[in-house]
N, C-alpha and C positions, 0 to 999 in steps of 0.2 A: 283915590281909594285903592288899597293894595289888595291882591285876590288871592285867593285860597291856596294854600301849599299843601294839603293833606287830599287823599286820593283816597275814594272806596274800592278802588280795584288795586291801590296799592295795599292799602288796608287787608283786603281780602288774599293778597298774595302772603303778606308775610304772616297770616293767618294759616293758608293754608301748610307755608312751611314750618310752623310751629307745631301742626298737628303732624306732618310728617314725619319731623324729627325726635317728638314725643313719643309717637305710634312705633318709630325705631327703639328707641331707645327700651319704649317700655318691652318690644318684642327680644331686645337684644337681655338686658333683665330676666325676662321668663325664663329664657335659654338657658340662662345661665343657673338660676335660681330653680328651674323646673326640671329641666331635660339632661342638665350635669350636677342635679344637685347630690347626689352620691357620690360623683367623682371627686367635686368641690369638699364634700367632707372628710373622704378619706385624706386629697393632700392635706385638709388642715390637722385631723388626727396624724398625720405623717410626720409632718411638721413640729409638730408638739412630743411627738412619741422620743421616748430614750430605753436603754435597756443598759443595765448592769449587771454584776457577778458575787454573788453572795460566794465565797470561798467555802471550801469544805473542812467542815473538822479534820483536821492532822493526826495522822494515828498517834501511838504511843509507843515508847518503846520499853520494854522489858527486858532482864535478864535470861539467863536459861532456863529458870526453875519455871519462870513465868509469874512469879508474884514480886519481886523486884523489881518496880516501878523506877526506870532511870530517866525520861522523858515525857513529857505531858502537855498538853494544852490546854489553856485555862481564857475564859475571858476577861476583861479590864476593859473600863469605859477610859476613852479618850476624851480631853474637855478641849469640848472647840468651841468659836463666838462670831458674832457677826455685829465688829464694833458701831459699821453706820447705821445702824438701827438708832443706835441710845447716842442722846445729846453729849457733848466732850465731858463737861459736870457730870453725867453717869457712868463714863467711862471711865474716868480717874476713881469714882467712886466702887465702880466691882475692881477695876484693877487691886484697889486697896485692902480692900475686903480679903478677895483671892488670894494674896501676898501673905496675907496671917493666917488665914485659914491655910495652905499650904506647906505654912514655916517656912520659907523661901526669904534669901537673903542676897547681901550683895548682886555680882553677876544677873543669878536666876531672877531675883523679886526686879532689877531692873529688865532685865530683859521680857517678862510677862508684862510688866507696865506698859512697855514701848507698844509691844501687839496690842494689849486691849486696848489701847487709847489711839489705834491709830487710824486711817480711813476705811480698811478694808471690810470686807464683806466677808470672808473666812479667815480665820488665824486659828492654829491650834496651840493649845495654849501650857498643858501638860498632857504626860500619856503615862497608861500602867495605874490610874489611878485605883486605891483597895476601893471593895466593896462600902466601908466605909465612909469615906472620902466622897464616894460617889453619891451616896444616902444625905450626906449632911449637906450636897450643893443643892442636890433634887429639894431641899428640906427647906431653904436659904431662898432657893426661888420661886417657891411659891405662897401662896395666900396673899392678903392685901396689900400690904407695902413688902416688899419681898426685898431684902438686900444684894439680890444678884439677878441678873437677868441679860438678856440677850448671848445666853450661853445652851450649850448644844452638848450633852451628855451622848460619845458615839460609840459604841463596843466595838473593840477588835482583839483578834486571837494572841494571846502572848503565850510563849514556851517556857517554859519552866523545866529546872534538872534539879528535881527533891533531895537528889542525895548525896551526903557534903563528900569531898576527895580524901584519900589519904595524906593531906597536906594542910599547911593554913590556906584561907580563902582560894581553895579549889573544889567542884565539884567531880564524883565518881565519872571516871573513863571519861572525860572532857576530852581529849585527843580522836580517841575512836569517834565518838558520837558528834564531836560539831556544834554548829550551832544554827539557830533559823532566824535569819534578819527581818524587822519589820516588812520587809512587803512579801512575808510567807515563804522566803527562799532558804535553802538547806544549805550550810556552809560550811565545808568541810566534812572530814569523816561521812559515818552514816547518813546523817540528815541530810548531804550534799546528793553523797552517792542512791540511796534510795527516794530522794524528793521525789519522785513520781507516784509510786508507790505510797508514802506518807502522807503527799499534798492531794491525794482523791483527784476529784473534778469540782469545778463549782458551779452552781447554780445559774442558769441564766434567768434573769424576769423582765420583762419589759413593762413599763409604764407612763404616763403620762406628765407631762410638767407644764408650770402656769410660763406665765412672762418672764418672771424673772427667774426662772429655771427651776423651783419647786416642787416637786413632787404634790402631786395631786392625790390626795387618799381616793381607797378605794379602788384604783385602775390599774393595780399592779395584777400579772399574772406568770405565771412561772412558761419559760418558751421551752428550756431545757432543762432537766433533774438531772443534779449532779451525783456523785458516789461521794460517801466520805474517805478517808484515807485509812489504810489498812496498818494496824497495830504490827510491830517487829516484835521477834525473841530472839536477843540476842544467844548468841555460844557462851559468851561471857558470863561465868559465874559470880555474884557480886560479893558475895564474902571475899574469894580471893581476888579479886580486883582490888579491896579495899587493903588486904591484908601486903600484897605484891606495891601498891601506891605508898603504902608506909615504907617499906625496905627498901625503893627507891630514894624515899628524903630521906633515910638516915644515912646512907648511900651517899649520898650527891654533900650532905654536908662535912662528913667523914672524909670525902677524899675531895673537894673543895671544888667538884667538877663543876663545870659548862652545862652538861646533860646527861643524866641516866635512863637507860629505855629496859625494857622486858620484855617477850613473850614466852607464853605458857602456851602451846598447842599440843594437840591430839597427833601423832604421825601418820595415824591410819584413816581419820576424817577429814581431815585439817583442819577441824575445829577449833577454833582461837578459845582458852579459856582465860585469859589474862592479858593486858595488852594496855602497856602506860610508858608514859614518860614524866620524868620533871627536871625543871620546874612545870608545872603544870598552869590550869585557869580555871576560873569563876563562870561558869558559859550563862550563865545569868548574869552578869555583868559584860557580856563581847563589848556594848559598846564605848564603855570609857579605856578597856584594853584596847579595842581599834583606833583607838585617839593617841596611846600612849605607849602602847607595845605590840603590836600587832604581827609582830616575830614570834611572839608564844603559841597561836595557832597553828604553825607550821607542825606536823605531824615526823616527829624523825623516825617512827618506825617504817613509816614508807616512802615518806616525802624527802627523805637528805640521805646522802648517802659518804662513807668514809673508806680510808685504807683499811680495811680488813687487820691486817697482819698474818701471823701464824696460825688464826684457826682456818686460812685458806690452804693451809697445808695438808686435809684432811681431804682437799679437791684433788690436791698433785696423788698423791696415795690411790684416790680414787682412778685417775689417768693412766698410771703407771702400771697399778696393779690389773686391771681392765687391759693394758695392748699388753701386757704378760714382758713389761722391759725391768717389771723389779718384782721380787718375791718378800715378804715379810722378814724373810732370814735373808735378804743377802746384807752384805757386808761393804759397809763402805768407808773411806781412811776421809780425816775432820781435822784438817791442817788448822782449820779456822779462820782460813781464807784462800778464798778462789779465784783467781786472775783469770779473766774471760777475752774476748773479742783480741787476741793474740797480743793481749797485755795492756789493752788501752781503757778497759773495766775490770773492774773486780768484786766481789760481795764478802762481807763479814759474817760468822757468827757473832749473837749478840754481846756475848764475852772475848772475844778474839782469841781464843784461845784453841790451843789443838787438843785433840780429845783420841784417847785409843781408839780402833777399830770398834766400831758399831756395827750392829743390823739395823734396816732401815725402820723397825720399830720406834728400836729407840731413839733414831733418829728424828722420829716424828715425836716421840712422847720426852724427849730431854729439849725439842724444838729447834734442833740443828737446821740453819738456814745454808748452810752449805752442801749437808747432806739433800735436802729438798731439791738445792740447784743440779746439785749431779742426779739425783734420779729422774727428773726433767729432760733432763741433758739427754738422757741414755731414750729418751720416747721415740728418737727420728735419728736418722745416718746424720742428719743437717739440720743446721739451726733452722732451718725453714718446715721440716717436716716433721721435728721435736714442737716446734710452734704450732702447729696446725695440729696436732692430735690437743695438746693441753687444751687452746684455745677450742676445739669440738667439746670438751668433757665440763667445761666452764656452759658452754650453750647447752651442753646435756642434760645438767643440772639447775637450770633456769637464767642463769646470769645473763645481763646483759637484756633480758626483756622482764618487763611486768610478771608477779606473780599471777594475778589477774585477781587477788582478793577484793571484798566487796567494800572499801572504804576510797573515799575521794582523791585526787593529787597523788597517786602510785607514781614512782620513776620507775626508770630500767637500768638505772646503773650504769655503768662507764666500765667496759671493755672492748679492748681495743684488737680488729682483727688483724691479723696475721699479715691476711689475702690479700690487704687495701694496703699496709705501709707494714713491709717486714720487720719483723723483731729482730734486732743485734740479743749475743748470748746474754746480753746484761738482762734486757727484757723478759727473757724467758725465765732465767732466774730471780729477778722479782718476783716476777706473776706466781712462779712457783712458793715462796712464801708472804703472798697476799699484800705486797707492792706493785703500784702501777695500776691496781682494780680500782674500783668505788662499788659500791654493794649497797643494799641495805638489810637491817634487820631481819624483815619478812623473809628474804632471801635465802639468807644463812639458815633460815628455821626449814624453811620448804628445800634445799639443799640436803641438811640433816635429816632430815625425817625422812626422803629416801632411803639413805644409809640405814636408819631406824628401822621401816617398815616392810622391810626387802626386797624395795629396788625400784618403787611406785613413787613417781612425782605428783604428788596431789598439789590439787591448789587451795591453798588457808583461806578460811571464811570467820566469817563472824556475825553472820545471820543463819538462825538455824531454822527459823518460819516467817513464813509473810502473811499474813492471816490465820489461815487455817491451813495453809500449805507446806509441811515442809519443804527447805531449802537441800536437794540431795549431795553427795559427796562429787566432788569432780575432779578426774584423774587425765593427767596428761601424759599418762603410758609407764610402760616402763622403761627404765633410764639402767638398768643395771640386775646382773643376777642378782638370786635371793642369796646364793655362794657367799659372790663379792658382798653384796651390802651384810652376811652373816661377817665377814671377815673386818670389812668397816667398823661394823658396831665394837670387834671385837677388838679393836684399835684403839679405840673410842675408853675403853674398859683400860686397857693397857698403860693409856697415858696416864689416866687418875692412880692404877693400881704399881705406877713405879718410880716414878716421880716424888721421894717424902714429902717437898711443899704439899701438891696437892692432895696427897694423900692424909697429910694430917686435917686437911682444912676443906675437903669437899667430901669425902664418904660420910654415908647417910648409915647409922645400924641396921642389919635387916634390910637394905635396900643394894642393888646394884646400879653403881652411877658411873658415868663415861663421859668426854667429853675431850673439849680441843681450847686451850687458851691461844691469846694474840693480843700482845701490844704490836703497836706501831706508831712511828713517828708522824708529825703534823707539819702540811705544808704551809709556811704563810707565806700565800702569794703577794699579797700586798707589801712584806719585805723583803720578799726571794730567797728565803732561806728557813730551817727546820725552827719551829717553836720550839725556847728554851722551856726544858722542863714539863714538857706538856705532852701528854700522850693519849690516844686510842686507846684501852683496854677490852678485849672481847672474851667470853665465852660461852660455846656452845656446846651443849652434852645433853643426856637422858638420864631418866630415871627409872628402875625397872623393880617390880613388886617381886618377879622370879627370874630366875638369870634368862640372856636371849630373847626378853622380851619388852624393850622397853615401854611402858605406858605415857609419858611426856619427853617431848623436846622442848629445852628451853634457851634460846638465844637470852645473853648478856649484854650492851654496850656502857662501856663508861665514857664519855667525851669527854674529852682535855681534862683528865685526872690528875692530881698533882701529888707525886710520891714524895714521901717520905723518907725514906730509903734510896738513897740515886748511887749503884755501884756498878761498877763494869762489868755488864750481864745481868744485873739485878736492880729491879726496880719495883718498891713497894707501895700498896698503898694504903691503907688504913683499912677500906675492907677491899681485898681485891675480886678481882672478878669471878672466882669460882667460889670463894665466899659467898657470894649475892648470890650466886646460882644455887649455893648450898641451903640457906635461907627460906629464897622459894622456893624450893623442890620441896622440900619441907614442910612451906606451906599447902603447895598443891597437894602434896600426898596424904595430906591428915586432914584436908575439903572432904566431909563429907556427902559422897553420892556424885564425886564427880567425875569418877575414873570409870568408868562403865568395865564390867565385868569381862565381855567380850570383846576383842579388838575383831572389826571387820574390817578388810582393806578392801577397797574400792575394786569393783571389777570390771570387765570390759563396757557393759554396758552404760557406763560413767564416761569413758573415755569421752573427752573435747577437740576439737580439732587444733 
């Protein structure tokens, strides 16, 4: 007979280790569930918690007057989906739906198929949709059998620019203003340059989510309040932006250019009241131009820069007349050409021709480039110390650094100092008639407008408030007596008033107008030699309601213009450049309310460092 295998005292052992390890257990439990049980629930609220950023409304921007609306933000539902929700058979089936409803073809209606029908759990599907569009999905997916479904209606901010350009499909002052890319950022011009400003702050909220990362109603709360974004006024008046945009394209088609720019500023504020170029863009369309030309954004009134030519002849004048090495009367002989660097350079004027005894007026208003190089010549004993006064009067006058106006992508131009790699005579006489630089637009305007306003270099703006605040004038000192810049402007006068070309074809009735032309030739680097046919055209001048005062300066560019007229010393183009200056001077002066009565120039306590 076999005996007993089972034990009462074994029994009783692994009994009492069963209550042992229970009585832990359950104590270990309480601990957890009693004594941490607040700690235990904030990690799982921790855990589960998220927090996002509602963005801020984007200001707006406005014209001067402040009721010309040139910028805006609007909202538009975004249509997104989460195809693994609905079986492959309802996916094909909204996909199908969507695609007519839509109007969507080729390419797009296949490419919305591919996303609805495919695995994922987000896809977006269009965006920008109208309020209508939006009403008839909302409309589609709901009630009982509903033709659409697992779709996700999501608002976000889109920009809008309400007002059409002086062009075909372009919108007003696109160049200045920019554009703001989907994820709220400012590109280019203003919208680049002020995004802080515009883009506010955004909202923080923190909230709750399930498993599968859902937001949970009800457990949103705001961590941080954001600001919204402050509304701009611009300087720009939009009439004549509108009316300055048209005499660019008749402009640009007229003389078969590359590109035509403009500015209209104030000399005394530097208030920009005009400011374009074309061909221009659509900034409600950036992004099929960012796919296909994304060259047109580039800004040439601040962002490219060219050979000047002769209207930097109003800078040597400025040099000259300033260290007292040439007087308006002297006298100087125009072989019509000058053999420099002891005969291994020489310069031409642009007819090669020799011309009587001049004074250096009309040096500068017949545009004698020979004359320019010898009054250059005569600044310093040595080409090295003739070099160093010009190249001071070039930095005197802004060149070579940013104006610091308030739009995105500013260069500083291209000039070359002295001090780093000496000038040969050749160089000095280039530089002397506006060879060898690169400039831009802005520059030549805030140049002139010294000359202009008696001797104050301001800096050009083109925001005149940020909310509520104006934006004040800012002066980078003076650069010149009120004498000399009296004697500039009076220069300025001289050229228009002796010259018959421009005389026939840039005085205004009733108006005193001045100014400085400049072609110059184009380098193509890519073939190492001067583009056939194609030229630079510049000019910059004033306009003045009584004499000695002028009320506007307005910078001209025509980029690789293509004359008509090609003769030795003469070169025409369908409208030439003080034509178009003629044009909009014309139009600025007959703007209504936009010349302010008084000119105040900026005074010390404007000064900037």
């Amino acid at each position: 007979m076999l005996g007993r295998t089972d034990s009462r005292v074994r029994a009783l052992l692994v009994l009492v280790a069963f209550v042992l390890v229970a009585g832990s257990l359950g104590l270990r439990l309480a601990y957890w569930q009693v004594t941490r049980r607040d700690e235990l629930a904030a990690m799982a609220v921790h855990q589960s918690a998220t927090s996002y950023q509602i963005p801020a409304k984007r200001g707006s921007v406005y014209d001067r007057t402040g009721t010309v609306l040139l910028a805006t933000s609007v909202s538009r539902d975004r249509l997104a989906a989460n195809p693994k929700l609905l079986t492959p058979v309802r996916r094909s089936q909204v996909a199908a739906t969507l695609v007519a409803l839509l109007g969507l073809s080729g390419d797009a209606a296949a490419g919305l198929t591919t996303l609805m029908t495919s695995e994922s759990e987000y896809v977006v599907l269009a965006r920008e949709l109208t309020p209508e569009m939006s009403d008839q999905i909302r409309s589609l997916s709901s009630g009982a059998n509903p033709s659409l479904s697992g779709l996700i209606l999501e608002p976000e901010e889109l920009r809008q620019y309400p007002q059409p350009g002086g062009g075909p499909s372009t919108t007003l002052a696109a160049h200045l203003l920019g554009f703001v890319n989907r994820a709220g950022a400012g590109q280019y011009g203003v919208e680049q340059f002020y995004q802080q400003e515009l883009a506010g702050t955004p909202t923080t909220v923190a909230a709750q989510q399930d498993a599968s990362g859902n937001l949970i109603p009800d457990t949103s709360s705001i961590v941080e309040k954001g600001n919204p974004g402050q509304d701009l006024t611009l300087t720009i008046d939009a009439s004549l932006q509108m009316a300055v945009e048209q005499e660019l394209l008749s402009a640009w088609i007229a003389d078969r250019a590359k590109r035509v720019s403009a500015v209209v500023m104030d000399p005394y504020s530097g208030e920009v009241y005009a400011y374009a170029s074309y061909p221009s863009y659509d900034a409600n369309d950036y992004q099929q131009l960012a796919n296909t030309d994304p060259g047109v954004f580039v800004d040439p009134v601040v962002s490219t820069v060219y050979e000047p030519g002769s209207v930097f002849k109003m800078m040597t004048a400025a040099a000259v007349l300033q260290a007292g090495a040439v007087r308006m009367s002297t006298m100087f002989n125009d072989p019509g050409h000058l053999v420099l660097d002891n005969g291994r350079t020489y310069v031409d004027d642009a007819d090669k021709l020799a011309k009587p005894r001049m004074t250096f007026a009309n040096g500068v208003a017949f545009s004698r480039n020979v004359v320019a190089a010898q009054a250059a010549l005569k600044l310093g004993k040595t080409t090295d110390a003739a070099s160093a006064k010009l190249y001071a009067e070039w930095q005197n006058l802004g060149y070579g650094r940013r104006t610091g106006i308030d739009v995105a992508d500013e260069v500083s131009g291209l000039v070359n100092d002295p001090g780093v790699v000496p000038w040969r005579q050749i160089d000095l006489a280039n530089g002397a008639f506006g060879q060898g630089v690169a400039v831009t637009p802005i520059q030549l305007a805030q140049a002139y407008g010294a000359m202009l306003n008696g001797g104050t270099l301001v800096q050009p703006r083109v925001v005149k408030a940020i909310g509520n605040t104006d934006t004040p004038p800012i002066s980078h000192g003076r650069v010149m007596t009120a004498t000399l810049a009296a004697t500039l402007t009076g220069l300025m006068k001289h050229v228009i008033a002796t010259v018959p070309l421009y005389r026939s074809r840039t005085l205004i009735p009733g108006f005193e107008v001045g100014g400085k032309t400049g072609t110059a030739q184009i380098w193509d680097a890519s073939k190492g030699h001067w583009k056939v046919n194609l030229f630079n055209f510049s000019f910059v001048g004033y306009i003045a309601r009584t004499p000695a005062h002028p009320d506007l300066v307005i910078a001209i560019r025509i980029e690789e213009g293509t004359p008509t007229v090609i003769r030795q010393g003469h070169l025409e183009l369908p409208v030439m450049s003080f034509e178009l200056f003629r044009r909009i001077a014309h139009d600025a002066i007959t703007t209504p309310y936009l010349i302010p009565d008084v000119q105040v120039v900026p005074g010390p306590s404007t000064v900037a460092p």
